[in-house]
C-alpha positions in Angstrom: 0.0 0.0 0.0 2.7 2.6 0.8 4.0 2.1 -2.6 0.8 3.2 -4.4 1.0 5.9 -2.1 4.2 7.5 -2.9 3.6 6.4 -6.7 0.7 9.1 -6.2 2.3 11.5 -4.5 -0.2 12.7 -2.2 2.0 13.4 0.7 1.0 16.9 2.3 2.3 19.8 2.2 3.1 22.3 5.4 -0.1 24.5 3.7 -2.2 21.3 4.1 -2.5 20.3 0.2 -1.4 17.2 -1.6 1.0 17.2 -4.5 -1.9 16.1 -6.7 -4.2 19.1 -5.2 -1.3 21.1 -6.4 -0.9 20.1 -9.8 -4.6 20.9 -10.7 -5.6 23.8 -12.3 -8.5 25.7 -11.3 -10.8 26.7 -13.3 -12.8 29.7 -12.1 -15.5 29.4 -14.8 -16.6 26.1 -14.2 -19.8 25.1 -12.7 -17.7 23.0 -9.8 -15.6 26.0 -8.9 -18.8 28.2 -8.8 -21.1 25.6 -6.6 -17.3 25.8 -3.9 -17.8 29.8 -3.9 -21.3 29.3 -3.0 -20.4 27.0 -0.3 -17.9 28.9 0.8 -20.6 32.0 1.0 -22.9 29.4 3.5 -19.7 29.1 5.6 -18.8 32.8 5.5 -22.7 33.6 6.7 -22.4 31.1 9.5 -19.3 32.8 10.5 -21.7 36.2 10.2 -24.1 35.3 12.1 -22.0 34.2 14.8 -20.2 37.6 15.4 -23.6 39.5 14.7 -25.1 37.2 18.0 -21.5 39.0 19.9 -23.3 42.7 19.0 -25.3 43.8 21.9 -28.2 45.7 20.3 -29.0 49.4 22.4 -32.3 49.5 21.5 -32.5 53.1 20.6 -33.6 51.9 16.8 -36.0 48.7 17.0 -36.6 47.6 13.5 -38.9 44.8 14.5 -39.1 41.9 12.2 -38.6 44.1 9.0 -35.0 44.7 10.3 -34.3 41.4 11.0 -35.4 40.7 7.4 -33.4 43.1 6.2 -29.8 42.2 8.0 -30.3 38.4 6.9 -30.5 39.5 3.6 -28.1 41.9 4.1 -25.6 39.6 5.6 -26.5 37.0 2.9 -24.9 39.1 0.0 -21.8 40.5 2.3 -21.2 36.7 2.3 -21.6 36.1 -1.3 -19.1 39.0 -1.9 -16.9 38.0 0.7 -16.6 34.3 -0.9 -16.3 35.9 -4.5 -13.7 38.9 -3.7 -11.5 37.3 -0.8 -8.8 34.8 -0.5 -10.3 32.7 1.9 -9.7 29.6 0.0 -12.2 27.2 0.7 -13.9 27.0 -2.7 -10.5 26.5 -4.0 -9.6 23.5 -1.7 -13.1 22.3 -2.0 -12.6 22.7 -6.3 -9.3 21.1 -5.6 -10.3 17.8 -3.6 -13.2 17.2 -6.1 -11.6 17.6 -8.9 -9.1 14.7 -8.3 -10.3 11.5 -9.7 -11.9 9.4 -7.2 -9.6 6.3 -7.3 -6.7 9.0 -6.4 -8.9 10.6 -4.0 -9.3 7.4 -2.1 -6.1 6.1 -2.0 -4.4 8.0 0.4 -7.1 7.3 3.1 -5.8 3.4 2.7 
């Protein structure tokens, strides 16, 4: 097993990533690539939500529901920027792991 191991060469890297994960190209325009930025945009809102729950709210402006309305969908597209503008990297690690073919993929779990 450790030979077809090293013959794919998907030791890690100190950034986390594979030598096969670094070898592939990614292609920005594909549907695969565009379905990781819109996963990373669910992760990024999670993330938004949590430090919006830190905010103590004053109380001097209630909004009501309509507010509440209004920052989800607020927060929904700073998210979608955030995932489509920034380096986080998660779409391209996602766009990287799926894109290796699954044999590959599954052999350096063995």
């Amino acid at each position: 097993m450790n030979n077809a191991v090293d013959y794919l060469n998907v030791s890690k890297y100190k950034s986390g990533e594979t030598a096969l994960q670094r070898k592939v190209k990614v292609n920005k325009k594909s549907k695969l690539y565009k379905t990781a930025v819109e996963f990373e945009s669910l992760f990024i809102k999670q993330m938004l939500n949590a430090m919006k729950k830190t905010i103590n709210k004053t109380g001097l402006m209630k909004g009501g529901m309509a507010e509440d309305i209004f920052e989800d969908m607020l927060y929904d597209e700073y998210a979608k920027k955030m995932a489509e503008t920034s380096n986080f990297g998660l779409a391209e690690t996602i766009y990287k792991q799926l894109s290796l073919p699954a044999n590959i993929s599954a052999a350096k779990y063995k």
